[in-house]
N, C-alpha and C positions, 0 to 999 in steps of 0.2 A: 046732142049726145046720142050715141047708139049703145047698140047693146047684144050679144048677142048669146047667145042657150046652145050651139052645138056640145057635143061631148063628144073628148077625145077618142082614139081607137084603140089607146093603147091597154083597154081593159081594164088600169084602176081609178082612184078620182085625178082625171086632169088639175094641172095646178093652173087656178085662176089668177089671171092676170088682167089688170085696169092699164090702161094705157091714159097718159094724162099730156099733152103738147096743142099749143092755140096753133098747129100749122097743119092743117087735115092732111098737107099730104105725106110728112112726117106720122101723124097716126095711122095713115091708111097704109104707108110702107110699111110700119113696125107690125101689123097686124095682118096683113099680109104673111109678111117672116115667119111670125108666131103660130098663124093659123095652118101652118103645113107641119108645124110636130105635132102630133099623135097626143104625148103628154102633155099637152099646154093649149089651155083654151082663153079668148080671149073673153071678158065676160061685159067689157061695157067702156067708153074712151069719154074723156072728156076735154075741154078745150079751155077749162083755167084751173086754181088753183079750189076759189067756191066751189065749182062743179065737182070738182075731184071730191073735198071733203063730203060732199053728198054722197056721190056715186059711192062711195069707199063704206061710208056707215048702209047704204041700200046694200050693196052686192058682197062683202065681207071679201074681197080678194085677198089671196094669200100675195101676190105680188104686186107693184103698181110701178108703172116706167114714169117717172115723173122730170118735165123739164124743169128748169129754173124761172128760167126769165118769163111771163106770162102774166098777161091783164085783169084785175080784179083783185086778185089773189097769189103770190109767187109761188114757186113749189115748193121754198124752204116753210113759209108759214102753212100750206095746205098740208106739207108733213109733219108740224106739229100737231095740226086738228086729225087728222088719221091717224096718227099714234096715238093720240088720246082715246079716240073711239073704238080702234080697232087696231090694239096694239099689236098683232099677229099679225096684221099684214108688214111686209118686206118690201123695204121701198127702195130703187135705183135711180138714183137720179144719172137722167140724161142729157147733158146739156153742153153745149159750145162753150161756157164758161169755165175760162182754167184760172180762174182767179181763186187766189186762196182762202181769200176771206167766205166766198161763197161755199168753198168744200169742207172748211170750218163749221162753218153753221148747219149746212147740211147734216153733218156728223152728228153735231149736237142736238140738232130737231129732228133725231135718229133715223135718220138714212142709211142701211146697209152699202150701199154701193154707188159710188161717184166714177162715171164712164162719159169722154168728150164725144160727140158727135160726129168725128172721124171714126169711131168702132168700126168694123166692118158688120152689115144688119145681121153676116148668118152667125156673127158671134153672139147676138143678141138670146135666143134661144138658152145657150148655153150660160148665159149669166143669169138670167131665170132660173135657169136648175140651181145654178148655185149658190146663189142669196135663200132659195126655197130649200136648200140644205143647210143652212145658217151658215154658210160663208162672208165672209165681206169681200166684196170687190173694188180694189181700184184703180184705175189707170193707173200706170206704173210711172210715167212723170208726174201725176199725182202723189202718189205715195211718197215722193222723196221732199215735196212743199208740206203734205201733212205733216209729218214726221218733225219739220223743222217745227211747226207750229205747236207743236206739243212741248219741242222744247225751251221756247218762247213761252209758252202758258207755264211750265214748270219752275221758270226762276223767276214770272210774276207772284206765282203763288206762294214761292217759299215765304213772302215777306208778312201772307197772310194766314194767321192762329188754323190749324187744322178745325173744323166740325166735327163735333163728335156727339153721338159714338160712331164709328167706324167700322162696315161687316171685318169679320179677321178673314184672312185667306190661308191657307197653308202655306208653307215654304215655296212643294212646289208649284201651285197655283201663281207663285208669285213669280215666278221664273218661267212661266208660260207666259203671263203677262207681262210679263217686262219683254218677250221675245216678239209679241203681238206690238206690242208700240215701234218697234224697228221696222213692222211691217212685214217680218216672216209669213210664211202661210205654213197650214198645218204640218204638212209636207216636212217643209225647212227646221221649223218647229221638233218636230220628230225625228229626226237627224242630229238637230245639238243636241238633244237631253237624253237622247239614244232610249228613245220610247216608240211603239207605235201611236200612227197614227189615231188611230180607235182612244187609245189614250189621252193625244192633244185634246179630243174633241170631247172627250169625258170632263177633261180637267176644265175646257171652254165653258159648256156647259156648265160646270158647279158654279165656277165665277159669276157666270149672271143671273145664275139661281138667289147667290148670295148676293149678289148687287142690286137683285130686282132689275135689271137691266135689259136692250134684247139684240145687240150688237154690242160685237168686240169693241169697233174704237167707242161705242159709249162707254164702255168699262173703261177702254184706257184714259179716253176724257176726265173720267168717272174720280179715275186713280192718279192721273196727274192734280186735278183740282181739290182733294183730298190728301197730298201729300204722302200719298201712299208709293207712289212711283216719283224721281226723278229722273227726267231724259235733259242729257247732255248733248 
């Protein structure tokens, strides 16, 4: 494992990123990429999913590139013990794997953003910014297998009693969530409800204020398994 203490140039706190992949030259490419913007410092890499959940309680990164597939420890369970420890960090998984069931779980052992290992590296940068903006990111033929998986989780669950009690949402909170499980971004979002932006991200925001939550599809997870949302 390395590690390293530059600080960026772009004059306020660079956002720290954990890089976490068993193929050093997969980490030393990603960090590479990373280490030439200004706003993003790399803070420490690690080579399985054990080491990550170390590295992540030592170094508090705000981001973490986490692969899948990896010895010891997978990245979907080293992102459960990171979000345990250090629920603020924002974690991307990066991985070859376009299998469903892996982007599922990912979701659930809260992963902000699932991207295949075709990305292009200098879009890598850019998906750091925007997981460290509370975005969620997904590959976009990703997005359309989650989506199915939601609705697949939603007519299992109708069969089973809701938990309760259940946070209430507002009307329109619920209409921004229902917009977020089709997979909109804020954008899109802000265009059908004829809001600004600033608004989506307000309304985002309350929901997982109230959900306790720290990713969108955990809310939507959240709210399909709670019978709060049905997706078709």
């Amino acid at each position: 494992m390395t590690e390293s203490s530059e600080i960026g140039a772009s004059g306020g706190e660079p956002i720290r990123v954990l890089i976490v992949d068993d193929h050093e030259l997969i980490r030393r490419s990603l960090a590479l990429a990373l280490a030439a913007e200004p706003d993003i410092e790399v803070v420490g890499e690690a080579s399985d999913g054990q080491e990550a959940v170390e590295a992540a309680d030592r170094l508090m990164p705000d981001v973490a590139l986490m692969d899948v597939r990896m010895p010891r420890q997978d990245g979907i369970e080293a992102t459960k013990g990171i979000k345990a420890s250090v629920p603020s960090t924002r974690i991307i998984m990066l991985t070859v794997s376009d299998e469903e069931e892996d982007l599922f779980e990912a979701i659930k052992a809260g992963a902000t953003g699932y991207l295949l290992k075709d990305v292009q590296i200098n879009d890598v940068p850019a998906a750091v910014r925007g997981v460290h903006e509370g975005q969620s990111l997904i590959n976009p033929a990703m997005a359309a297998k989650l989506i199915s998986e939601f609705a697949n989780m939603s007519r299992k669950e109708s069969e089973r009693p809701p938990q309760l009690p259940v946070p209430r949402l507002t009307e329109r909170e619920m209409e921004v969530l229902r917009l977020v499980a089709k997979g909109m971004n804020n954008r899109e979002i802000a265009k059908q409800l004829f809001i600004s932006e600033n608004t989506v991200k307000n309304h985002v925001r309350n929901i997982l204020d109230k959900l306790q939550l720290h990713s969108r599809m955990e809310a939507v997870v959240y709210a399909v398994r709670e019978r709060m949302l049905e997706i078709t």
